[in-house]
MARNUDO-100515 format. One line per field, with one value per residue (C-alpha): residue number from 0; residue in one letter; x, y, z. Coordinates in steps of 0.001 Angstrom, whole numbers. Example, Ala and Ser with C-alpha at 12.3 -4.5 7.8 and 13.67 -1.06 7.14 Angstrom:
BEGIN
k	[0 / 1] $
r	[a / s] $
c1	[12300 / 13670] $
c2	[-4500 / -1060] $
c3	[7800 / 7140] $
***
This chain:
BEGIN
k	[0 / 1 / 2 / 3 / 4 / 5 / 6 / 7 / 8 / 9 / 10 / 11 / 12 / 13 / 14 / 15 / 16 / 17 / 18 / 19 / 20 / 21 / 22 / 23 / 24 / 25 / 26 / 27 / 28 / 29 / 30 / 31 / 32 / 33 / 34 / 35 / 36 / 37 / 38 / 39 / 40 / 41 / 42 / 43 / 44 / 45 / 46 / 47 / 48 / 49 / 50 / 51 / 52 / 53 / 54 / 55 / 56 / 57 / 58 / 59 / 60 / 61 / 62 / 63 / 64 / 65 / 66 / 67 / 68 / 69 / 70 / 71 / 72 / 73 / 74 / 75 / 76 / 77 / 78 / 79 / 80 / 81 / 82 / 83 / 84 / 85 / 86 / 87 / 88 / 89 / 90 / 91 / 92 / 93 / 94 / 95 / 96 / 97 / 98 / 99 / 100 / 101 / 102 / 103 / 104 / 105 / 106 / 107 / 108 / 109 / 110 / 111 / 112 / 113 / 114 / 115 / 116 / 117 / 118 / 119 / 120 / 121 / 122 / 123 / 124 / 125 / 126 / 127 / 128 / 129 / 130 / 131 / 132 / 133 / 134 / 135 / 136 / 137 / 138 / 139 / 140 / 141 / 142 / 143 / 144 / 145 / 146 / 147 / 148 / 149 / 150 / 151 / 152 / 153 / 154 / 155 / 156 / 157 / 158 / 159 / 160 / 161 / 162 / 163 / 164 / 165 / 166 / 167 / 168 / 169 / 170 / 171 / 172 / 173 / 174 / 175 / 176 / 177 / 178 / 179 / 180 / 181 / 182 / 183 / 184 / 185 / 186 / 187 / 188 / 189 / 190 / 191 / 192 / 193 / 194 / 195 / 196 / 197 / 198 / 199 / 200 / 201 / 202 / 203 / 204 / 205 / 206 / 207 / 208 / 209 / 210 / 211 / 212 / 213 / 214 / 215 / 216 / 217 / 218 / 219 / 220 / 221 / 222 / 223 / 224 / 225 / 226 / 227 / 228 / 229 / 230 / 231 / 232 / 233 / 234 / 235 / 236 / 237 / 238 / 239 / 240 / 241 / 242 / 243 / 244 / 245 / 246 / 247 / 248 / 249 / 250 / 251 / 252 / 253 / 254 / 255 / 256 / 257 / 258 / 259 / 260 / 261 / 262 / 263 / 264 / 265 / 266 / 267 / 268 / 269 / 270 / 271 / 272 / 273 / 274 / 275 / 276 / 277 / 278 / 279 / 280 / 281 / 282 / 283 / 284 / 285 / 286 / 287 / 288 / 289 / 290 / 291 / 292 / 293 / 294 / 295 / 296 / 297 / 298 / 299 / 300 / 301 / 302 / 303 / 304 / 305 / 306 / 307 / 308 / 309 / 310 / 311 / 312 / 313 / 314 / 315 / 316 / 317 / 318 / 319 / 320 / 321 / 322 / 323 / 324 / 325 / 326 / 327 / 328 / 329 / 330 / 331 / 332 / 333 / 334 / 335 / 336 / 337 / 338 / 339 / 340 / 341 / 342 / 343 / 344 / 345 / 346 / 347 / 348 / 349 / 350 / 351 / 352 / 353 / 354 / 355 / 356 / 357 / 358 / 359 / 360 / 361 / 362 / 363 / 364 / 365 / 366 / 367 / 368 / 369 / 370 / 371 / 372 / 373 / 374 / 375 / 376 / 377 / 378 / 379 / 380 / 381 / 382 / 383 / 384 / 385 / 386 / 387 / 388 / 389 / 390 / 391 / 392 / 393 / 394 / 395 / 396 / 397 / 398 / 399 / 400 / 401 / 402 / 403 / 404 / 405 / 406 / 407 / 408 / 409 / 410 / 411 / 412 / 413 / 414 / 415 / 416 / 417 / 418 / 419 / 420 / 421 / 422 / 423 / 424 / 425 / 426 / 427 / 428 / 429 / 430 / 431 / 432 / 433 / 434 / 435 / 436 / 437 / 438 / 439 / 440 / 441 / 442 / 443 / 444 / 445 / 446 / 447 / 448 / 449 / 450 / 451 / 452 / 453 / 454 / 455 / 456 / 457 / 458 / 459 / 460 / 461 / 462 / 463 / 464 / 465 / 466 / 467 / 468 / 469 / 470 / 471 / 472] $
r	[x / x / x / x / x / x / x / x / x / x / x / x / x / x / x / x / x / x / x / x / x / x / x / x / x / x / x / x / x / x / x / x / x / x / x / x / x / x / x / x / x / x / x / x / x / x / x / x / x / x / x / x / x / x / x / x / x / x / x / x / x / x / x / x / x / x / x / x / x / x / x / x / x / x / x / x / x / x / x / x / x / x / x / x / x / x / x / x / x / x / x / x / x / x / x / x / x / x / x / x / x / x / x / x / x / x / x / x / x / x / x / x / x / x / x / x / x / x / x / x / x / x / x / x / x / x / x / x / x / x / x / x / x / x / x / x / x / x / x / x / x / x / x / x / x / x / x / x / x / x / x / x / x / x / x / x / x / x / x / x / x / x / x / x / x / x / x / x / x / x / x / x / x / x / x / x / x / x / x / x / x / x / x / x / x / x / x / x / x / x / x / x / x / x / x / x / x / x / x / x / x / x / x / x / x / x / x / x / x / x / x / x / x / x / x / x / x / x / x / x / x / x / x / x / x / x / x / x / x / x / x / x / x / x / x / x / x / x / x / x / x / x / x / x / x / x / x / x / x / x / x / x / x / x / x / x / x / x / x / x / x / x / x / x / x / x / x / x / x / x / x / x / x / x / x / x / x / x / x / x / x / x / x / x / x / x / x / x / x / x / x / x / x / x / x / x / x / x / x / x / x / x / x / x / x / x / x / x / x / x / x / x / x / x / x / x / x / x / x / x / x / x / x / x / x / x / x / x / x / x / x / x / x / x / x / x / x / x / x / x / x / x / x / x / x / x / x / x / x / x / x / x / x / x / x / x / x / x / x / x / x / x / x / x / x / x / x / x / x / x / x / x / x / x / x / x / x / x / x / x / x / x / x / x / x / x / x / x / x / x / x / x / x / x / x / x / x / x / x / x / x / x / x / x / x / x / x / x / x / x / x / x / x / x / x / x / x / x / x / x / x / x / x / x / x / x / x / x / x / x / x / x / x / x / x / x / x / x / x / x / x / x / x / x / x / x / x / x / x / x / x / x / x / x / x / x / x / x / x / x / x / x / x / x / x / x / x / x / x / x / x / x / x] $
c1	[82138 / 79285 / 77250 / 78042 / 77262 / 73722 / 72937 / 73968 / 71626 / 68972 / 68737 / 68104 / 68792 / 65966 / 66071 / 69831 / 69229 / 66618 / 68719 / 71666 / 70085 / 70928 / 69354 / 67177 / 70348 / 72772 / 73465 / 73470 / 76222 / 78261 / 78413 / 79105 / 82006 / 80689 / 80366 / 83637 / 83026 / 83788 / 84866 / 81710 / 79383 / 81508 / 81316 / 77240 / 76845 / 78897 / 76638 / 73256 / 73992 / 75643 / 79267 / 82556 / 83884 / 86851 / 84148 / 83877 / 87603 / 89606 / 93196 / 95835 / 97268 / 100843 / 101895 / 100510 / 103028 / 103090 / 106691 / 107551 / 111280 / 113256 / 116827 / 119972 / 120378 / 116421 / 117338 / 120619 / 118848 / 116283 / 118502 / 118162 / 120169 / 118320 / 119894 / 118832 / 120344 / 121194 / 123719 / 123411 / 122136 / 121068 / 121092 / 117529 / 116793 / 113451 / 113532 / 110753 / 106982 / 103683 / 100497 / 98999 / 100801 / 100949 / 104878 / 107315 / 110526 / 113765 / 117177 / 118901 / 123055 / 123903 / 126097 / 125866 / 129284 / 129382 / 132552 / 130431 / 126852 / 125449 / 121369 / 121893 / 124727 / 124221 / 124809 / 121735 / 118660 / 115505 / 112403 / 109200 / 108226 / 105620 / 102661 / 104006 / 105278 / 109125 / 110788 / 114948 / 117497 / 121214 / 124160 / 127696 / 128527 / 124987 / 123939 / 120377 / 118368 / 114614 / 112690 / 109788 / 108095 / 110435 / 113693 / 115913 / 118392 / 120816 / 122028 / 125108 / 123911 / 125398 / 124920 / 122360 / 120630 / 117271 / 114566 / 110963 / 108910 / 105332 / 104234 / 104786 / 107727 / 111268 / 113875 / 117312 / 120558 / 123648 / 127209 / 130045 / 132651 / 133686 / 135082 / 132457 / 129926 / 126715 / 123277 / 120079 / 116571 / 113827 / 110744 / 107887 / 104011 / 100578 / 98932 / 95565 / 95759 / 95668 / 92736 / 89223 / 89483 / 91926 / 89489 / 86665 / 88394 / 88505 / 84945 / 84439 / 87137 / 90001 / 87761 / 86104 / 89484 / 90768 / 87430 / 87905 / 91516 / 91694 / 94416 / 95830 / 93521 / 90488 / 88643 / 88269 / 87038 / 84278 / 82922 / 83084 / 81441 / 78580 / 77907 / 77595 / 75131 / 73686 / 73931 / 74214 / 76935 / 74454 / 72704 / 76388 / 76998 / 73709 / 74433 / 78094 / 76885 / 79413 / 78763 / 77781 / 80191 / 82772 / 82292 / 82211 / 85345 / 86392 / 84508 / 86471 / 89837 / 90275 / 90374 / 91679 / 89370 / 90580 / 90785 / 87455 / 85929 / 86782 / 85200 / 82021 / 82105 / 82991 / 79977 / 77371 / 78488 / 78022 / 81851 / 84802 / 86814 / 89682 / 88003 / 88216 / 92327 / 93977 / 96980 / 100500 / 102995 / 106354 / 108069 / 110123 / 110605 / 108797 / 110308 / 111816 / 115349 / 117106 / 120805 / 122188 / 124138 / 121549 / 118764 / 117154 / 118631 / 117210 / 117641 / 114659 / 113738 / 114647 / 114370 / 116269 / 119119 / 118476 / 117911 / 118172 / 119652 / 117025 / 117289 / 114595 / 114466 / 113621 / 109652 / 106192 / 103253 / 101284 / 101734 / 101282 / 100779 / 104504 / 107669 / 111098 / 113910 / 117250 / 117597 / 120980 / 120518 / 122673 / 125380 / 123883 / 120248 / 118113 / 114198 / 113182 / 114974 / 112612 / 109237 / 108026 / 104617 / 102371 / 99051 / 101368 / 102619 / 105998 / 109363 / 112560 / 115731 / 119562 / 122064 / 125690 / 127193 / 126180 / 123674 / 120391 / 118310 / 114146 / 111815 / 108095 / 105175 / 101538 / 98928 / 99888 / 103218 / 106572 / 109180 / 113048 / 115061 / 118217 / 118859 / 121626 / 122626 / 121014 / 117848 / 114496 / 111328 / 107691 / 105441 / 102120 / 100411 / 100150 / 102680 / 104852 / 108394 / 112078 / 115661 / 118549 / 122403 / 123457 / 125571 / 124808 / 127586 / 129782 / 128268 / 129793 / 133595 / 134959 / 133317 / 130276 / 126851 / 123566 / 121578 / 118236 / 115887 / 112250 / 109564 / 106254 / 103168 / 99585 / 97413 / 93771 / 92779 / 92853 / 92010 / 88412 / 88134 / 89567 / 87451 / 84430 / 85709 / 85365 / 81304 / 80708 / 78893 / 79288 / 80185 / 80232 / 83770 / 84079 / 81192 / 82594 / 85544 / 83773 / 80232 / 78566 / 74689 / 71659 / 71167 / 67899 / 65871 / 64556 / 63025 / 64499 / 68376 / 70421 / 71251 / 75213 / 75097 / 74045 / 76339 / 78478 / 82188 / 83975 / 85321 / 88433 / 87093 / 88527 / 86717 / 88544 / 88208 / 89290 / 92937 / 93824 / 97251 / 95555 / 94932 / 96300 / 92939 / 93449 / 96490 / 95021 / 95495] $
c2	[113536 / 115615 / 114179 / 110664 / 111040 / 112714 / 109943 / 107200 / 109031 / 109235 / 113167 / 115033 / 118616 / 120402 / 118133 / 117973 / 122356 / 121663 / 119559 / 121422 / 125100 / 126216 / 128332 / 126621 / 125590 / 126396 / 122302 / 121629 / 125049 / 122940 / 119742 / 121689 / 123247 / 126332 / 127461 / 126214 / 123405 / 125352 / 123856 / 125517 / 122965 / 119743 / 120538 / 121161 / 118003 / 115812 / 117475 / 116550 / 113180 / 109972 / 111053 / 111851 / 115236 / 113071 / 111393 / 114907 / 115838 / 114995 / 113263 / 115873 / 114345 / 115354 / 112544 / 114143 / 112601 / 109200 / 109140 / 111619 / 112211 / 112777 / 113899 / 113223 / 117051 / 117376 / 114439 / 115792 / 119086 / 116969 / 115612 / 116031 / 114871 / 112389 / 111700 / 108761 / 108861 / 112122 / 112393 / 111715 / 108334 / 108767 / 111095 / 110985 / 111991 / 111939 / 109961 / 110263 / 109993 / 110517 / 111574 / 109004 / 106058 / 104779 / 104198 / 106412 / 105605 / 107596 / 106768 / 106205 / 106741 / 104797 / 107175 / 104578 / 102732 / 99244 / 96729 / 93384 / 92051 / 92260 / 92550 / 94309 / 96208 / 99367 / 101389 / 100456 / 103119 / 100707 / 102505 / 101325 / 99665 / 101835 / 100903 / 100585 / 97659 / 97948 / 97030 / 97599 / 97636 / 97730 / 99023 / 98654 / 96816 / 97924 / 95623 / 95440 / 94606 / 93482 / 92324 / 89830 / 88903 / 90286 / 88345 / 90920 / 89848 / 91032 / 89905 / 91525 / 92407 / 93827 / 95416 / 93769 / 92470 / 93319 / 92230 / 92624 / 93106 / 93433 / 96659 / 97659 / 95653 / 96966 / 97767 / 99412 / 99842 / 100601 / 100828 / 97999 / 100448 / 104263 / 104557 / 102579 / 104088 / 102354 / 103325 / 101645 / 102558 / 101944 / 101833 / 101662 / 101146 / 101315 / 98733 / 97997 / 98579 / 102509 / 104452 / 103244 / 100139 / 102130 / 104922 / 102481 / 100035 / 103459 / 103621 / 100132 / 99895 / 97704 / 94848 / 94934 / 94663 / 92005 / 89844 / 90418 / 89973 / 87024 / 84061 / 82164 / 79091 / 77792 / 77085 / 80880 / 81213 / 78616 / 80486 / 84094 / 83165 / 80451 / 83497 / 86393 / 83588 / 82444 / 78945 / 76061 / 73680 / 71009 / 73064 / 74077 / 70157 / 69613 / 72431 / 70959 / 67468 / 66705 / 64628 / 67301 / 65390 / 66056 / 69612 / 70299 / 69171 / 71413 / 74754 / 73788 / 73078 / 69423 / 68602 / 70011 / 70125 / 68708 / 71255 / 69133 / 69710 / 73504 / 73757 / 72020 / 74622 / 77879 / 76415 / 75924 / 79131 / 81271 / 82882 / 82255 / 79283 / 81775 / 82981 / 79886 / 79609 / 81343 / 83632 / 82149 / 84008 / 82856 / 84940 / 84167 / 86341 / 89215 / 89170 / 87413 / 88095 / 87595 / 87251 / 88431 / 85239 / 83320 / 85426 / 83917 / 85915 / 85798 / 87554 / 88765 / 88691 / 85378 / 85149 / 87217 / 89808 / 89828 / 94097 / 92531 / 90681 / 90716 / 89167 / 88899 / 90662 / 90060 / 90113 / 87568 / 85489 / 87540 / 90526 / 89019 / 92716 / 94038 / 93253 / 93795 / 93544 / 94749 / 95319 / 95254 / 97229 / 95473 / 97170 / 97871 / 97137 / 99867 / 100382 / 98440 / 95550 / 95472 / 97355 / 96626 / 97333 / 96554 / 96797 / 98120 / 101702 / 101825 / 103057 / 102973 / 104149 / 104284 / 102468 / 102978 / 102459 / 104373 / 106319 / 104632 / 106369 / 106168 / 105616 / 105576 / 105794 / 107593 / 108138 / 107777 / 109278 / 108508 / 110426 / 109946 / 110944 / 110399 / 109330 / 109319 / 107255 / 108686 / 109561 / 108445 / 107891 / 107416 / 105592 / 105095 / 101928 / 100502 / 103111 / 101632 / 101734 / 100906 / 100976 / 101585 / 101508 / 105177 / 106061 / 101772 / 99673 / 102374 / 103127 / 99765 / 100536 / 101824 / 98707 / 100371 / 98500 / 100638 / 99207 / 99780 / 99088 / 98636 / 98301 / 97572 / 97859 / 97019 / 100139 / 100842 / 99207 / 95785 / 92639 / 92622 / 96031 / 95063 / 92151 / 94743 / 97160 / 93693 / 94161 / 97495 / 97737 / 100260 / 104086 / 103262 / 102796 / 106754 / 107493 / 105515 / 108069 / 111247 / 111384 / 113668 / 113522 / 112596 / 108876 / 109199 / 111021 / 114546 / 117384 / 119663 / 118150 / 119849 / 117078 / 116017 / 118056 / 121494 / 120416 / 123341 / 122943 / 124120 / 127470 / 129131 / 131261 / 133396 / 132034 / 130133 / 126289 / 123704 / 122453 / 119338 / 119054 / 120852 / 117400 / 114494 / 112453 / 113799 / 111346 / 108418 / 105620] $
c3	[97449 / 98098 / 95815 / 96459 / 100000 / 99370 / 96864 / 99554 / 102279 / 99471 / 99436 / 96301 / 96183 / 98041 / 100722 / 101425 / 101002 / 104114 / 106038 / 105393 / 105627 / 101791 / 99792 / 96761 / 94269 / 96523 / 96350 / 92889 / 93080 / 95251 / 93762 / 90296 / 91636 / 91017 / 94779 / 97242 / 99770 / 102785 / 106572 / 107590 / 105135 / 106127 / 109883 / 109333 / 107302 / 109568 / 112370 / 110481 / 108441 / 109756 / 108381 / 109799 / 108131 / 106616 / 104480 / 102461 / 102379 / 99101 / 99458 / 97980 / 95238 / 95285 / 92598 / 89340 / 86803 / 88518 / 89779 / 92960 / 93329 / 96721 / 95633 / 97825 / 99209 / 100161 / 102107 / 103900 / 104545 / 106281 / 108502 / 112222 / 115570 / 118260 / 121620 / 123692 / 126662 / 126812 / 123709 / 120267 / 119287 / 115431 / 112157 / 110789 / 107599 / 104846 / 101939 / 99378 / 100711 / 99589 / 100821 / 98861 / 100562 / 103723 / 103904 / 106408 / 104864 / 106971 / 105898 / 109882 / 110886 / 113943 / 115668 / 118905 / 118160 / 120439 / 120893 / 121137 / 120615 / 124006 / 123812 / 127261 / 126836 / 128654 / 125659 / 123923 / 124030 / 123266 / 121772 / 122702 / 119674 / 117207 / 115667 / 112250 / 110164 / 109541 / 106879 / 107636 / 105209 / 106608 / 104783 / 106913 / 109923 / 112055 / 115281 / 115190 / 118594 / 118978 / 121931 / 122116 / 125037 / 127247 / 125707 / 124147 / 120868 / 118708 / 115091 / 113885 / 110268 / 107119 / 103619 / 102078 / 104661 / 105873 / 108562 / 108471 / 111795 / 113696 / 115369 / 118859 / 119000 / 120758 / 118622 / 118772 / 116205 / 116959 / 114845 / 115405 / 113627 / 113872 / 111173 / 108326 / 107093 / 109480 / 108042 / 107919 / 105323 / 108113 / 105430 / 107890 / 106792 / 108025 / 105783 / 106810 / 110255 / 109309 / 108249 / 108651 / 110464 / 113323 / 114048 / 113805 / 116158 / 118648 / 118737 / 119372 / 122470 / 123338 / 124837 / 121166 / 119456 / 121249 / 120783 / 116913 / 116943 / 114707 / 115468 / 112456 / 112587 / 110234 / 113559 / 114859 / 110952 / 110614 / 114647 / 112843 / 110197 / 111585 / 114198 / 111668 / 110078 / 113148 / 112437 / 114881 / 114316 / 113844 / 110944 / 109064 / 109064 / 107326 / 104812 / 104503 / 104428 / 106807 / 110492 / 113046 / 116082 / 113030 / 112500 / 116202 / 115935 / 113544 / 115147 / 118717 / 116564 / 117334 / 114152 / 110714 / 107276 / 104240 / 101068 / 99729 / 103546 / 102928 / 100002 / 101394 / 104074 / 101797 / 100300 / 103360 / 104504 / 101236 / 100994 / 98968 / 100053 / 100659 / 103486 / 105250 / 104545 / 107423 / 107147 / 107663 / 110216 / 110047 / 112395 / 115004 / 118295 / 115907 / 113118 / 109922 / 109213 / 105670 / 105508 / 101537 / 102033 / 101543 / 99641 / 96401 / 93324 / 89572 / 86063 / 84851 / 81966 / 81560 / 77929 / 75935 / 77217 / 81231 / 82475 / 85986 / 88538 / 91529 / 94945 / 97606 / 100804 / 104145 / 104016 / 105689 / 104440 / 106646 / 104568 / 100599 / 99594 / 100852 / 98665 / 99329 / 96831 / 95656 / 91758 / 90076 / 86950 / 84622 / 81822 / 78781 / 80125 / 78363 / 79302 / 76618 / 78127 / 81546 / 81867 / 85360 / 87046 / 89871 / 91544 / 95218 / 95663 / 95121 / 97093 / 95249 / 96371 / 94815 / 96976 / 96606 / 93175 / 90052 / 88926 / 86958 / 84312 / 86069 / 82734 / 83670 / 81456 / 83174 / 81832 / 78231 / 78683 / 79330 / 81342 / 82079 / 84566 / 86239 / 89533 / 91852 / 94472 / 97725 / 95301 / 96272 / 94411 / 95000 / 92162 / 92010 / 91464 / 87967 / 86565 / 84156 / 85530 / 83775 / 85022 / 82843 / 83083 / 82324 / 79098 / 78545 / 79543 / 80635 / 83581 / 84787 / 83600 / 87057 / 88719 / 90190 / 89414 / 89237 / 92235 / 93750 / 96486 / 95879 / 98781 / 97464 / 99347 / 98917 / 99802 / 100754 / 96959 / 98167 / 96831 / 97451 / 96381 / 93167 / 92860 / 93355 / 90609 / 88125 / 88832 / 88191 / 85200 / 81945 / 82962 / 86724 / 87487 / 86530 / 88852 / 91667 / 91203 / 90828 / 91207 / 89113 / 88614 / 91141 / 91425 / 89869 / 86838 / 88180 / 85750 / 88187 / 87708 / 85364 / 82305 / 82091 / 79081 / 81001 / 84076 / 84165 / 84673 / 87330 / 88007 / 89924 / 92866 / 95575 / 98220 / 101380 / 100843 / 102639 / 101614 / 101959 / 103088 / 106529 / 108022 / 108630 / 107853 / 103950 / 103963 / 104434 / 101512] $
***
């Protein structure tokens, strides 16, 4: 990181030593390895060059083999006692995270217990709404309350279903039964509104927020992008070949372009017609709310012997990257039956029932283990992962069915980053990683060949897990 960051300010070695105060090849000691990055160096070089100190810190990988595992008693020695209102209100407890992912994911007892479905029942602690997505899973007889625009709700909800919702939104649970079991998985996530665009956004100020907050219409599109081009309306029509009275139209919203008029604009403008397609929101009061009743189920594969029966949770167009679903693991399906992978990290957890066998392949190699229900797991993206009936079809005989919940969610490698990764020529992918060597040919740079490698010193360095910015996706 170093490295990359001198090459981007254009500073070869003896002039990042001057700016930085080093000792001739005291630099190319750093970036080698052979000398520790120190808080002392970052704090100087975030002082001197246009950086924030989290630009130099690493993110602690703490998913080496791909797959992280949470099991059942980590997660009921987690567990910890809230009272709202003065007495105990819910049983928290961890389920598996990673430092790597944005996701919060807490498995949640209501220990509220109600008698009807009163939004303002008295008995009700409402939070104030957080700035994370939520994804909610419910398992047992579990009232769930959300407020939007100062109207409160409640849905009585039950195992299998689950709700999706937007940040900062009220929200409260509470149990219709003493004596069921009344539990939700609240898997909340970031997305993009963590990370750099948050502590950018806190530079720029809440009047600067709200002027870029973008509503879901091509008109506020076409304005962003004719002003970031400054073109007139008059001269995008010319470019679009399109009447200018008509494309005012358009800019103000009176009027709606066809896919060819989109295209003619994507054009005249010089982006990708996607740019021009606004995101769809479809939910009401908040949120969007999926019933098991009614939830799309499938067997996948579809040829051959099925491994699964999937259904689809409770999810939003606005988020494409997030997907929520519950996987029956059916008898006799073996890994070989139903290799699975995707470009989103991944949050699986073992609902009630029987065990599964995990199967994941990293990195060239594969790994099995067994979970239980109550085990969690973290996967990284683009591991290979496989579910599998234990002991085959016996692990149905008692009537239990192997069944899990996935959450996947897109991270900080997003679509445009991966269509940027597509253009990167010959060895550069591995330099975008890791740069190594000086941007440009110097007799006074060590070759690749002489680079020395990297060697284990006693020396304080900086360790990651320290701050919270080293977290970031």
């Amino acid at each position: 990181m170093l490295r990359s960051a001198a090459n981007d300010l254009k500073r070869d070695d003896a002039s990042a030593e001057q700016d930085l105060g080093l000792p001739p090849g005291a630099f190319a000691e750093l970036t080698s390895g052979r000398r520790p990055v120190d808080w002392d160096l970052v704090g100087k070089a975030a002082a001197v060059w246009p950086l924030n100190e989290r630009d130099l810190l690493p993110i602690h990988d703490d998913c080496p083999d791909g797959v992280r595992i949470h099991r059942l008693a980590d997660s009921v020695a987690s567990g910890r006692t809230i009272n709202r209102g003065g007495s105990p209100y819910y049983e928290y407890r961890d389920t598996a995270m990673s430092r790597v992912a944005s996701y919060r994911p807490e498995w949640i007892s209501m220990l509220r217990v109600v008698e009807d479905s009163d939004p303002d029942n008295p008995a009700v602690e409402w939070n104030r709404g957080h700035l994370l997505y939520q994804f909610t899973y419910f398992v047992g007889p579990v009232n769930y309350y959300y407020r939007w625009e100062g109207v409160s709700h409640c849905v009585e909800m039950n195992t299998g279903d689950s709700v999706w919702g937007l940040p900062f939104a009220p929200h409260s649970f509470t149990s219709r039964s003493s004596t069921e079991p009344a539990y939700i998985l609240a898997l909340t996530y970031g997305g993009d509104l963590l990370g750099d665009a948050q502590r950018e956004l806190s530079v720029l100020g809440a009047g600067a927020a709200r002027a870029l907050a973008l509503p879901a219409e091509q008109a506020a599109l076409l304005r962003s992008f004719a002003q970031a081009r400054l073109l007139s309306g008059e001269e995008l029509a010319r470019r679009a070949k399109l009447p200018a009275p008509y494309v005012a139209q358009l800019l103000s919203g009176e009027a709606s372009a066809t896919s060819d008029e989109t295209a003619a604009l994507a054009e005249a403008l010089g982006v990708a017609v996607r740019e021009l397609l606004p995101t769809r929101i479809d939910t009401e009061a908040g949120v969007h709310l999926a019933h098991r009743s009614g939830a799309r189920s499938w067997e996948l594969p579809e040829q051959g012997r099925a491994a699964y029966r999937v259904t689809q949770l409770a999810g939003d167009p606005a988020h494409p990257h997030t997907t929520a679903l519950e996987v029956d693991v059916l008898p006799g399906a073996d890994a070989s039956d139903g290799w699975l992978t995707t470009y989103q990290h991944q949050y699986v957890y073992v609902l009630d029932g029987a065990p599964v066998e995990l199967h994941w392949e990293h990195r060239g190699e594969r790994r099995t283990d067994r979970l239980e229900p109550g085990d969690s797991a973290y996967v990284l993206p683009g591991t290979r992962l496989a579910f599998a009936a234990v002991d085959g079809a016996g692990a149905a005989q008692d009537g239990r069915t192997a069944r899990v919940l996935l959450l996947r969610v897109g991270g900080a490698t997003t679509t445009d980053v991966r269509f940027a990764l597509a253009t990167i020529p010959g060895d550069g992918i591995e330099r975008y990683l890791d740069e190594d060597r000086l941007w440009f040919t110097s007799d006074a740079a060590p070759s690749d060949a002489a680079r020395p490698a990297a060697v284990q010193t006693d020396a304080p360095q900086y360790d990651s897990t320290d701050q919270e910015s080293a977290r970031e996706h």
